[in-house]
Structure formats: C-alpha cells, structure tokens
C-alpha positions as CSV (number, residue, x, y, z in Angstrom):
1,X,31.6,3.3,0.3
2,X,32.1,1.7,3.4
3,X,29.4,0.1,5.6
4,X,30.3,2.2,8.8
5,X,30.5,5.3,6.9
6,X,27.2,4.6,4.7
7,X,24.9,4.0,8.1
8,X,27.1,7.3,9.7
9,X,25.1,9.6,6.7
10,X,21.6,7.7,7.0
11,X,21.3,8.0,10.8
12,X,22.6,11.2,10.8
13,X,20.4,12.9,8.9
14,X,17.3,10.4,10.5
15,X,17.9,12.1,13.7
16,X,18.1,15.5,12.3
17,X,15.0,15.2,9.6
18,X,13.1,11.8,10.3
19,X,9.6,11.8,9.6
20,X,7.1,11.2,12.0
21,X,4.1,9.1,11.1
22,X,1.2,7.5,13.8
23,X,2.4,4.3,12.7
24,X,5.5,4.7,13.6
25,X,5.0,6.2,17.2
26,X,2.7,3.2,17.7
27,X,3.9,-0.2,15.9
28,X,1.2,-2.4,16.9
29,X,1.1,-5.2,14.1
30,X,-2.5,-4.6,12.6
31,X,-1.8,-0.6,12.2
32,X,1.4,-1.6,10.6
33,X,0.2,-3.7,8.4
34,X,-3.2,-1.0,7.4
35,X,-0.3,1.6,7.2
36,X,1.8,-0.8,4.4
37,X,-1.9,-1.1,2.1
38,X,-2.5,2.4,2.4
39,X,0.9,3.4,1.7
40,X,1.0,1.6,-1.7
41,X,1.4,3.8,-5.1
42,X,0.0,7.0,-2.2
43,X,1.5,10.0,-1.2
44,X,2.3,9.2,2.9
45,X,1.0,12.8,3.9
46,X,-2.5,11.4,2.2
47,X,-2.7,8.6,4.4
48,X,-2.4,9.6,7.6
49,X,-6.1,10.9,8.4
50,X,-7.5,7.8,6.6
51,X,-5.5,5.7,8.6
52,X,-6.1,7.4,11.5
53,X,-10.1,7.1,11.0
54,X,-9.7,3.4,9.9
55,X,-7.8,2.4,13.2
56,X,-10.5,4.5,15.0
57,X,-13.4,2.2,13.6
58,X,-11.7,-1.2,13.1
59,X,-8.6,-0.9,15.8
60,X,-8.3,-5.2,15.1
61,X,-8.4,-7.2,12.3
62,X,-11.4,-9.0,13.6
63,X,-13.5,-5.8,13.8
64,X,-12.6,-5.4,9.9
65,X,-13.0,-8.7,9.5
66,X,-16.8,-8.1,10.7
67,X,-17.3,-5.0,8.5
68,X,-19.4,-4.7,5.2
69,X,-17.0,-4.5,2.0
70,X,-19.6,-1.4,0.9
71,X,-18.7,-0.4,4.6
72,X,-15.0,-1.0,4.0
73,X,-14.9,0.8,0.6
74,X,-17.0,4.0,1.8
75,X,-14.2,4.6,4.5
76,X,-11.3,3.9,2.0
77,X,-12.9,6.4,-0.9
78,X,-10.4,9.2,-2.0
79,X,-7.3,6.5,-1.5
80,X,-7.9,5.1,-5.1
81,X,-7.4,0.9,-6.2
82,X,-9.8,0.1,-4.3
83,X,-8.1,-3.9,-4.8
84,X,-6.6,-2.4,-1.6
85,X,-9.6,-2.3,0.2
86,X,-10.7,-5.8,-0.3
87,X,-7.7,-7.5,-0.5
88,X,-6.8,-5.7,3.5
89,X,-10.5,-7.0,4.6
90,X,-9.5,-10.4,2.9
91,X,-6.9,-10.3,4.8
92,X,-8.3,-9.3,8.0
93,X,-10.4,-12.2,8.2
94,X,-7.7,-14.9,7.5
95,X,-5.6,-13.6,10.3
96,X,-8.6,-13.5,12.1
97,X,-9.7,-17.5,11.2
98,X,-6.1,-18.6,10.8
99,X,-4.0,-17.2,13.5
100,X,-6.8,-15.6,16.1
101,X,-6.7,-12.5,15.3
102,X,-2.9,-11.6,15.9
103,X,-0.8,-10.2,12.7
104,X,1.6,-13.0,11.8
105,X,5.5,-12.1,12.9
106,X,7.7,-13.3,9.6
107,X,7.9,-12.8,5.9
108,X,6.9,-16.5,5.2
109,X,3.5,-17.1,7.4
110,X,2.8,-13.0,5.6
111,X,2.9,-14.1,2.1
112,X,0.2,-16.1,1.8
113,X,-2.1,-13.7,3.1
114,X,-4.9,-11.5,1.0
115,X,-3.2,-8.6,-1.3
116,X,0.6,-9.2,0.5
117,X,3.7,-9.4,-1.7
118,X,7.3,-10.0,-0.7
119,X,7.4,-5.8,-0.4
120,X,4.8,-5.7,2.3
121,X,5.5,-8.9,3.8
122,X,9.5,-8.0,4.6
123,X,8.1,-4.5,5.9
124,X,5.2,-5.6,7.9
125,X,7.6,-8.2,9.8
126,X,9.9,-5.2,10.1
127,X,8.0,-2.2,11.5
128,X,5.7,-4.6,13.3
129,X,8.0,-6.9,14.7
130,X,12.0,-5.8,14.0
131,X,12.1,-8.5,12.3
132,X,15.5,-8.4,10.0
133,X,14.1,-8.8,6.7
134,X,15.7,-7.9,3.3
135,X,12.9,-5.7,1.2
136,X,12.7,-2.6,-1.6
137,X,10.7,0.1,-2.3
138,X,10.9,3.4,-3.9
139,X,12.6,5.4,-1.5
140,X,15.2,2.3,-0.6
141,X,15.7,2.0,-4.5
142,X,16.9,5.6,-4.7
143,X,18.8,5.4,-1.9
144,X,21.3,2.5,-3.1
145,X,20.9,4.0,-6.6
146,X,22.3,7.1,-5.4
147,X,25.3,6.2,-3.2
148,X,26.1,3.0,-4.9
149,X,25.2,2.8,-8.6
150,X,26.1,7.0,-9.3
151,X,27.1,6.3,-13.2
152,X,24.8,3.3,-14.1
153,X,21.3,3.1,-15.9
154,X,18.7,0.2,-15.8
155,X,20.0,-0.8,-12.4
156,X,17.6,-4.1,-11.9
157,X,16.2,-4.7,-8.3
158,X,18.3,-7.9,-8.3
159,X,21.9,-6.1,-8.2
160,X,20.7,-3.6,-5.1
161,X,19.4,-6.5,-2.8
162,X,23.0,-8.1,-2.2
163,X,24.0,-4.1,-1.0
164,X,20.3,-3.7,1.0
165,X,21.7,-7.2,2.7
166,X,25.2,-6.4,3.3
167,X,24.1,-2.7,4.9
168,X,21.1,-3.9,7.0
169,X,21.4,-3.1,10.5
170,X,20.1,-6.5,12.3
171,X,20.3,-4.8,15.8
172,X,17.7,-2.1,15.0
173,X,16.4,-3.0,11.4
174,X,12.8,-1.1,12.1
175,X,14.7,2.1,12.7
176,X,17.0,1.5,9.9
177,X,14.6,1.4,7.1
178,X,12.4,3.9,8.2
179,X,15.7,5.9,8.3
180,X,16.7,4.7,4.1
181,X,13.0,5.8,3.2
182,X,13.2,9.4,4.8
183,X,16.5,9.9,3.4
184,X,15.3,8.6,0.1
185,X,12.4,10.9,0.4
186,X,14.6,13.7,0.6
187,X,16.8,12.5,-1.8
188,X,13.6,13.3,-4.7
189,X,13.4,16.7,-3.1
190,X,16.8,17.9,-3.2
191,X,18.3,16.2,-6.6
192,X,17.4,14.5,-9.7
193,X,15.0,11.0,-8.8
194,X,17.9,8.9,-8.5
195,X,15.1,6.2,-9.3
196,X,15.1,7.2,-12.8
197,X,18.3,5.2,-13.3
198,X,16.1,1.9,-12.1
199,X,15.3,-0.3,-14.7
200,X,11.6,-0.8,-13.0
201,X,11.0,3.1,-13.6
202,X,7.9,4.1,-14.7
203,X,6.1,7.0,-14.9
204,X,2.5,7.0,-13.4
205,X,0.1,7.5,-16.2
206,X,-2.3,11.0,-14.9
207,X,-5.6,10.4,-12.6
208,X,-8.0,13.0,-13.9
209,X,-9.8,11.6,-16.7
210,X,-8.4,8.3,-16.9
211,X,-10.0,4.4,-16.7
212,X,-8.7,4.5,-12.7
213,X,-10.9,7.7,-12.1
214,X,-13.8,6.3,-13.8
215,X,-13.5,3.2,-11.7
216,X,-13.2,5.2,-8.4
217,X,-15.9,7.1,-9.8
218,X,-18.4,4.1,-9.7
219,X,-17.4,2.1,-6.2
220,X,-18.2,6.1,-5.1
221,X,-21.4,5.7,-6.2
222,X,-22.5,2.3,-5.0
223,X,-20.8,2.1,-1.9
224,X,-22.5,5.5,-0.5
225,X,-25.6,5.8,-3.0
226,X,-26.5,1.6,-2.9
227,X,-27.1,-0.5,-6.0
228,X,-28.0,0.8,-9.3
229,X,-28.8,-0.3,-12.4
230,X,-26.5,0.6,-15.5
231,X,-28.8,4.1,-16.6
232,X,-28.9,5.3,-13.2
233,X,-24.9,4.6,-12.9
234,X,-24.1,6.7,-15.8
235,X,-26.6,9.4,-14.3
236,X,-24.5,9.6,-11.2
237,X,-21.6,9.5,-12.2
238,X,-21.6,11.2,-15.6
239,X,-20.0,8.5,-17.2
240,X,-21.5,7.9,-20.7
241,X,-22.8,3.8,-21.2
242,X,-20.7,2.6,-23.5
243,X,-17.2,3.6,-21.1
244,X,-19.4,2.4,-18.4
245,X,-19.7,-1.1,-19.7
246,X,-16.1,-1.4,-20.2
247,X,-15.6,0.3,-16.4
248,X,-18.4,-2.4,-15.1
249,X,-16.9,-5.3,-16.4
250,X,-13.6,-4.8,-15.3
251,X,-14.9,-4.3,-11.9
252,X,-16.9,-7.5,-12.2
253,X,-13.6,-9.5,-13.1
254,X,-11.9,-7.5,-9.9
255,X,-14.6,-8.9,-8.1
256,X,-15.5,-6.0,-6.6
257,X,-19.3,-5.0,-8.3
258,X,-21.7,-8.0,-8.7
259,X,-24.9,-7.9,-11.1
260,X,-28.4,-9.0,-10.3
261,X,-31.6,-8.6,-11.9
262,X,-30.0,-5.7,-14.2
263,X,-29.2,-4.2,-10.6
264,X,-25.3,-4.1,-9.5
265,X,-24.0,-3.6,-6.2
266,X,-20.8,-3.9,-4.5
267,X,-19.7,-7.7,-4.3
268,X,-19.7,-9.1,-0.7
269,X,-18.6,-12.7,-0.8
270,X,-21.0,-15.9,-0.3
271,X,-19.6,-16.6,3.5
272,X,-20.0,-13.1,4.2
C-alpha cells in the first residue's frame, strides 16, 4: 500500500471517529506526560477522571514533587501497579531539580527520567511537543499488523518500525499518532486483534484474585488506614499471613512498603 493512500484511510476516519481525551484538548507537557503513566497496561476511558483529579491537585511537577508518596498512592488507588505512582513522583522531582520544573522536549533528555522507557519517551516528546519521534504501542502495532503484515504471524516490533518511519507524518506527527491509535482502537472492535499476529502478544493474566490484587489490596490499606503491623494487615485486608508475607516482601523489594519496629508503612525516601 502506498504512503498517500495509507494516511488517506487513517485521517479519514480520525476526522470522522477520533477520540477525544482532556489531554489531548490541552497538551501541556506535564499532563502529557501524567496521561502516558496512567495510560500504561489501563483502559483510556478509566483514566480520564483520575487524571483529571490528579492535574486538579498537582497541575506541575513541582507540586507532585512536594506531595507525600502515601499522598501520591491514595490518589492513584483503583489504577493498579502502583510502580506507576512512584516512579511519575520520581520523576516529578527530577524535572523539577534538573530542568526547573519544565517537562523535557526530546526522546533523549526523557529517557533517563524515573519509570520512562523508549515508548513513553517518543510519545511524551510527541503529544507534548510535536516532536517527530518514531514509537509503538498496542494500537500502532495493530494498525501496521493489519494493513501491512495481513498473512504473517510472530511479526517482531523490529520489522514494523522501518514502516512506522517511512509513514510518519513529520508536519503534524501529534495528530498522526493519535490518529494510528484511534483507528487501531477500532480496529479490536470491529475485527479479529490484528495484535494477535505480534510476536510480543500476550494475554493479561485475570485481576480478581491474583498476586497484583493482593498487592493493590495492601498499598489500599496503608496509604488510607496508616502503618500496620503484619496481624493487623491481614485483618484489613483479608489476606491470610502466610500470602501476606510473600505480598510484603515483594513490596519491600519494589520499594514501596518499609518495615520498622514490626510496623510497615509506605516507603518515602530518606531526602524526602
């Protein structure tokens, strides 16, 4: 398929179905770049009222940079990995030491940051700046999969990104991914996942009753309820000790729950 005729499709049907999101309407940097952690491995319709609240209470990085992890973590519960959480107040802060307060403009000076990968880092420097970067995600994986690999299986990553590069529109690139991703999203809703064919397919093991629900389950309990010791954990949150143990250690290593004096709280770092 040719170029023209590829971008003729995607834009059509943009600006007859796109999706409209409040970080789309309003691209400053730092609600792009809350939108991007949100938006990881979570429905969009899901994150919309929590971003909403979180731009309300911390419109800046350095008002998030300011903020209690418990704080953080109480505003962030429902969302699930709460890694999310502390890796975006992480990050908050270095923008907010390192380059005074303002969200950095390209992939490279993105990386380094807290929590950011080459995903988030390509679409931060997009939405936030229209900055032509080359980047994939689940709805940009169908996409290509669908128009470009139609009788291929375990297409890897590797063999879309030359097609991703040699379609990007440089003029507009914002509009042109957020353009990929709606039609991609319809793509799921009207045909067979064309991301079934990827070779980095996976299906997402279910929430209710597994380790990741347990885990939610305690950050619930000592970001709103305060520190506890192991007894009155399992009390709260039903789990019995011996899955709590396992659930508390693994927090530990996350360094999100800290123990002291048999007591464990959520971890706030020493130059908090």
């Amino acid at each position: 398929m040719k170029t023209a005729e590829f971008k003729k499709i995607i834009y059509d049907n943009y600006r007859e179905a796109g999706r409209k999101f409040p970080w789309r309407e309003n691209t400053d940097p730092w609600g792009i770049l809350v939108s991007e952690f949100m938006l990881q491995q979570t429905q969009t319709e899901r994150v919309v009222q929590y971003w909403k609240r979180w731009m309300k209470k911390w419109p800046a990085p350095g008002d998030l940079a300011e903020a209690s992890t418990e704080d953080a973590l109480r505003e962030w519960s429902g969302l699930g990995y709460n890694r999310r959480c502390r890796y975006l107040r992480e990050c908050a802060r270095s923008i907010t030491e390192k380059y005074g307060g303002r969200v950095p403009d390209v992939p490279g000076k993105l990386l380094p940051l807290p929590g950011i990968g080459p995903y988030t880092a390509g679409a931060v420097a997009c939405f936030a700046y229209n900055y032509p970067a080359v980047f994939i995600e689940t709805n940009i994986r169908s996409v290509f999969l669908h128009f470009f690999f139609k009788d291929k299986t375990a297409v890897k990553d590797s063999e879309i990104f030359p097609f991703i590069k040699k379609n990007l529109d440089r003029k507009n690139p914002r509009e042109w991914y957020w353009a990929l991703m709606d039609y991609g999203a319809a793509l799921k809703r009207l045909t067979e996942n064309p991301g079934r064919r990827s070779a980095h397919y996976g299906v997402q093991a279910k929430f209710e009753g597994s380790f990741r629900q347990l885990r939610g389950a305690v950050i619930r309990s000592l970001a709103f309820s305060g520190p506890a010791d192991r007894e009155m954990l399992s009390g709260r949150t039903g789990i019995e000790s011996g899955k709590l143990y396992d659930v508390i250690e693994v927090l530990r290593k996350e360094l999100l729950v800290a123990e002291e004096g048999g007591l464990y709280r959520i971890m706030e770092k020493k130059s908090d």
